[in-house]
C-alpha positions in Angstrom: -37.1 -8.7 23.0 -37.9 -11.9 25.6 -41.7 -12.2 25.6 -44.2 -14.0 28.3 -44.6 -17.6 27.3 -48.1 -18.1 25.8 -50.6 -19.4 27.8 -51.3 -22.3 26.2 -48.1 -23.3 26.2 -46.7 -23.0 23.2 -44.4 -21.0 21.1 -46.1 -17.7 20.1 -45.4 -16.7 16.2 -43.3 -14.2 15.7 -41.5 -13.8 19.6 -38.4 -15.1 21.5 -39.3 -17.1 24.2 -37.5 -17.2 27.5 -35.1 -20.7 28.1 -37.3 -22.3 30.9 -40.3 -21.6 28.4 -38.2 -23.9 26.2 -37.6 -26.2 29.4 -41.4 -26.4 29.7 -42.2 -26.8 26.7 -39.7 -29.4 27.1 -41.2 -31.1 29.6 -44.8 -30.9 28.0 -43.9 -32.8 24.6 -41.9 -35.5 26.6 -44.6 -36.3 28.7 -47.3 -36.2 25.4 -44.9 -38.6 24.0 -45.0 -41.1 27.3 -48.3 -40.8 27.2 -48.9 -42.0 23.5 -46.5 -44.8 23.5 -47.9 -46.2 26.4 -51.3 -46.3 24.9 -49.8 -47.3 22.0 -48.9 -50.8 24.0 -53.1 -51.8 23.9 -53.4 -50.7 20.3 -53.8 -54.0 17.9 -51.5 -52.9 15.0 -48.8 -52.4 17.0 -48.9 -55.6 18.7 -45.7 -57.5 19.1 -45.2 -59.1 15.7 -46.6 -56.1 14.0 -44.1 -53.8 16.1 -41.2 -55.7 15.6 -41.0 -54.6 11.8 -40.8 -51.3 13.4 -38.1 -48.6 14.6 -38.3 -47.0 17.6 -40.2 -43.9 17.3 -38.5 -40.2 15.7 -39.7 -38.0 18.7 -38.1 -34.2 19.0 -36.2 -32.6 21.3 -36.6 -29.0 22.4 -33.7 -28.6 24.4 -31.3 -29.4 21.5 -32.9 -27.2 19.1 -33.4 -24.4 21.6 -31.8 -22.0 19.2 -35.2 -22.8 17.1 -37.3 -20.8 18.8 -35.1 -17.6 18.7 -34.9 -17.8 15.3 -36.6 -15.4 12.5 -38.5 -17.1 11.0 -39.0 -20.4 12.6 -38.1 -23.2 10.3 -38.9 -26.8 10.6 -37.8 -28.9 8.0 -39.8 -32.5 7.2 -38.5 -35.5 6.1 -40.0 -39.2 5.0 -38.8 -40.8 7.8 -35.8 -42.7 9.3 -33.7 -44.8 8.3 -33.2 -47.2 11.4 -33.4 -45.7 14.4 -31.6 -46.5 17.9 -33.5 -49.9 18.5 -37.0 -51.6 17.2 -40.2 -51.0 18.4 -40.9 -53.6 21.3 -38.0 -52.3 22.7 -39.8 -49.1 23.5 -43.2 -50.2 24.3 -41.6 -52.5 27.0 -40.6 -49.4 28.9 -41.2 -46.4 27.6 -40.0 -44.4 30.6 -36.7 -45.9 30.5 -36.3 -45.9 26.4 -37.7 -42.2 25.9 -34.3 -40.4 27.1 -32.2 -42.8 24.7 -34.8 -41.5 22.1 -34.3 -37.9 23.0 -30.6 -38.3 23.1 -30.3 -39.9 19.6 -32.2 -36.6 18.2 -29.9 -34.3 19.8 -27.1 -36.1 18.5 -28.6 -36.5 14.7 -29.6 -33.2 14.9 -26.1 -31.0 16.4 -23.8 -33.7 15.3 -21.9 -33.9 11.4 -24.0 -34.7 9.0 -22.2 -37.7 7.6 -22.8 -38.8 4.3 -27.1 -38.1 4.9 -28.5 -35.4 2.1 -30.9 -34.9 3.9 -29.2 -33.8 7.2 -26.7 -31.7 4.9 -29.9 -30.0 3.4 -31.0 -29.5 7.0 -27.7 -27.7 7.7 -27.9 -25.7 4.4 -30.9 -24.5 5.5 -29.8 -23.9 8.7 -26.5 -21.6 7.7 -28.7 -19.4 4.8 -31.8 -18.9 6.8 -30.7 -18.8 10.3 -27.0 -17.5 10.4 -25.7 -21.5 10.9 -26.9 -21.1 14.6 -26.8 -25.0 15.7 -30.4 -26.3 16.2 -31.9 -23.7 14.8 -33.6 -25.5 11.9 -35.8 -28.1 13.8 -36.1 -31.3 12.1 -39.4 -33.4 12.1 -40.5 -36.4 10.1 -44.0 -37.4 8.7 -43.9 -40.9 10.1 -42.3 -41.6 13.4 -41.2 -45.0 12.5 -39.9 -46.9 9.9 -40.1 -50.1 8.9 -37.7 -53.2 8.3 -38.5 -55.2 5.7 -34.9 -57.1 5.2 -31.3 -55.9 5.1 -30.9 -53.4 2.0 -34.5 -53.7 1.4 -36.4 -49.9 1.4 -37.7 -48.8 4.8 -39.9 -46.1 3.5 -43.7 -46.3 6.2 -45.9 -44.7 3.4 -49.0 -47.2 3.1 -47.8 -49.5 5.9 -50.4 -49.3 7.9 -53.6 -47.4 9.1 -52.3 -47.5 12.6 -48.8 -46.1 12.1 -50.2 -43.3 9.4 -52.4 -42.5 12.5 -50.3 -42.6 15.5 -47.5 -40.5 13.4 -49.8 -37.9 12.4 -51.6 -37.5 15.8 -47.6 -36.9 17.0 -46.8 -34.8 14.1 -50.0 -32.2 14.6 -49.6 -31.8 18.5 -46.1 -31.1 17.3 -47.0 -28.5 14.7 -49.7 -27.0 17.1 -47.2 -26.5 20.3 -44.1 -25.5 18.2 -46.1 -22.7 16.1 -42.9 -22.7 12.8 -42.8 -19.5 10.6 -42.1 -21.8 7.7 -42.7 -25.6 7.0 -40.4 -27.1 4.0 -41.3 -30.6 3.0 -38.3 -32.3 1.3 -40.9 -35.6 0.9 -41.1 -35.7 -3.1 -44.6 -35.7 -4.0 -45.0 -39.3 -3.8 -45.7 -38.5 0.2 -48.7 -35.9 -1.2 -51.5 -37.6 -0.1 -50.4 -37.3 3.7 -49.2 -34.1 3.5 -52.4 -33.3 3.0 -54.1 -35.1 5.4 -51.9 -33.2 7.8 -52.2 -29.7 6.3 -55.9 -29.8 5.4 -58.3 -27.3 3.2 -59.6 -25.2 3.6 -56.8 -23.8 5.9 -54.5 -25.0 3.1 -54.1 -23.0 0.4 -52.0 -23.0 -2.7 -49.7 -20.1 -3.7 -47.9 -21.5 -6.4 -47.1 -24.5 -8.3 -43.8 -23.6 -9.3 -43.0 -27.1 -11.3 -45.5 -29.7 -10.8 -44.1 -32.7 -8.9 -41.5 -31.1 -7.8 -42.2 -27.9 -6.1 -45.1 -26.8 -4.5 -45.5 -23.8 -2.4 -48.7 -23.5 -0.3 -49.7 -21.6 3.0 -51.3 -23.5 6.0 -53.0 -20.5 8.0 -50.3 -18.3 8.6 -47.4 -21.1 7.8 -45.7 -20.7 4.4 -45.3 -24.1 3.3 -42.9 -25.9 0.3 -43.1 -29.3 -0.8 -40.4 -30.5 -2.9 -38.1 -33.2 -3.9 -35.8 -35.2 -1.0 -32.6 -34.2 -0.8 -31.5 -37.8 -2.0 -32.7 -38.0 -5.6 -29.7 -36.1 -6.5 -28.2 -39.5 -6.5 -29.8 -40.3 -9.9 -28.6 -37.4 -11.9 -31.0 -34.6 -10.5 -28.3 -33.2 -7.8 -29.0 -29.7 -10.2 -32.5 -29.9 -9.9 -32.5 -30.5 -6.4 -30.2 -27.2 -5.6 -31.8 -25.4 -8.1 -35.7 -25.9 -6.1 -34.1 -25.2 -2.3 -32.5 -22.1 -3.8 -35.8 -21.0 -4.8 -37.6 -22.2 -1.3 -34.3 -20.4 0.4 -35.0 -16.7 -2.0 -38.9 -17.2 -1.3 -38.2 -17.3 2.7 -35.3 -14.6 2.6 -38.0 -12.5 0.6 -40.5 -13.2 2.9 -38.3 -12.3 6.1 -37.3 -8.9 4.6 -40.8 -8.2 4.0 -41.8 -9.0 7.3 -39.3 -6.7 8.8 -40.1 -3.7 6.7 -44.1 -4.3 8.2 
């Protein structure tokens, strides 16, 4: 059943929300977004030299993963960050008004489009066809650093320990993020070499552990009313863990199924 939108304007847990909610909604995280890259262009670490090592920024968009907020439970599945993404940095600070709709686009086309030859993304659509019926869009995808950084062609782009300003301006992003879009269920396929942040981002006391089901590798927690799992990225399976890998987001895909069920029968 269609619900009122809530009045802060964001999505309510556990209701559908009516499609120009979603529009609004929309419109509210695009303009947030305007609004922090264009203070982002007075900010000393991201002055030109410093920006240039940079990517454009990961920012989400509602209106391709509409199907998100109909879904039971809401999922949002978190990555590292990317791996190149549409242009650098400068680029975007120059004009943000102009750049933001290229940036929205490129999500919307990551996010609906094939996976290609990304375990990550095929994760993301795993997910998507056990826990939510393979509705397009209806896993939303989020990152814990917006950008990521070139350091030299085939060189590692990973952000962690950068900089304080990017670890700052991704995690302000990432919370208003968390707070408007209200998921059922986080699932943090970051390894836990990325710990540290995610706690900074899911604090304690509100951040409580459920289980450890294999340390390192899998780590279930709740965030208020958010069931959380940490666990390995999707891309380790490249050296000789591909089992381990499946067998830890079969167990995060049983826990959430369980959880569902039980909700239901409440």
């Amino acid at each position: 059943m269609l619900s009122e939108p809530n009045r802060k304007g964001k999505a309510a847990p556990g209701v559908t929300i009516l499609n120009d909610d979603v529009e609004a909604m929309h419109a509210k995280l695009s303009g947030f977004y305007l609004e922090a890259l264009s203070a982002l262009r007075h900010t000393a670490g991201f002055q030109e030299e410093k920006a240039a090592m940079l990517s454009a920024p990961f920012l989400l968009n509602l209106t391709a993963a509409r199907a998100y907020f109909a879904a039971r439970p809401r999922v949002m599945y978190i990555g590292q960050e990317t791996k190149g993404w549409l242009c650098r940095l400068p680029e975007v600070l120059n004009d943000p008004a102009s750049r933001v709709p290229a940036l929205l686009a490129r999500y919307e086309k990551s996010l609906l489009a094939a996976p290609g030859r990304s375990h990550f993304l095929k994760t993301r659509l795993l997910l998507e066809r056990e826990l939510a019926g393979g509705v397009p869009g209806s896993v939303i995808w989020n990152n814990l650093f917006k950008m990521d950084v070139f350091r030299g062609k085939g060189k590692s782009r990973n952000a962690r320990n950068h900089s304080a300003a990017l670890t700052e301006f991704s995690a302000k992003l990432f919370r208003y993020e968390l707070e408007l879009l209200q998921p059922d269920v986080v699932i943090l396929g970051c390894s836990a070499t990325h710990d540290a942040v995610v706690k900074s981002l899911f604090e304690a006391p509100k951040r409580t552990t459920v289980r450890v089901h294999v340390p390192k590798e899998l780590w279930h927690f709740t965030y208020g009313r958010i069931d959380c799992f940490r666990t390995l990225h999707p891309a380790v399976a490249r050296f000789g863990r591909q089992r381990t890998v499946q067998k830890h987001y079969r167990t995060i895909i049983q826990a959430i199924k369980s959880r569902a069920v039980s909700a239901a029968m409440d």
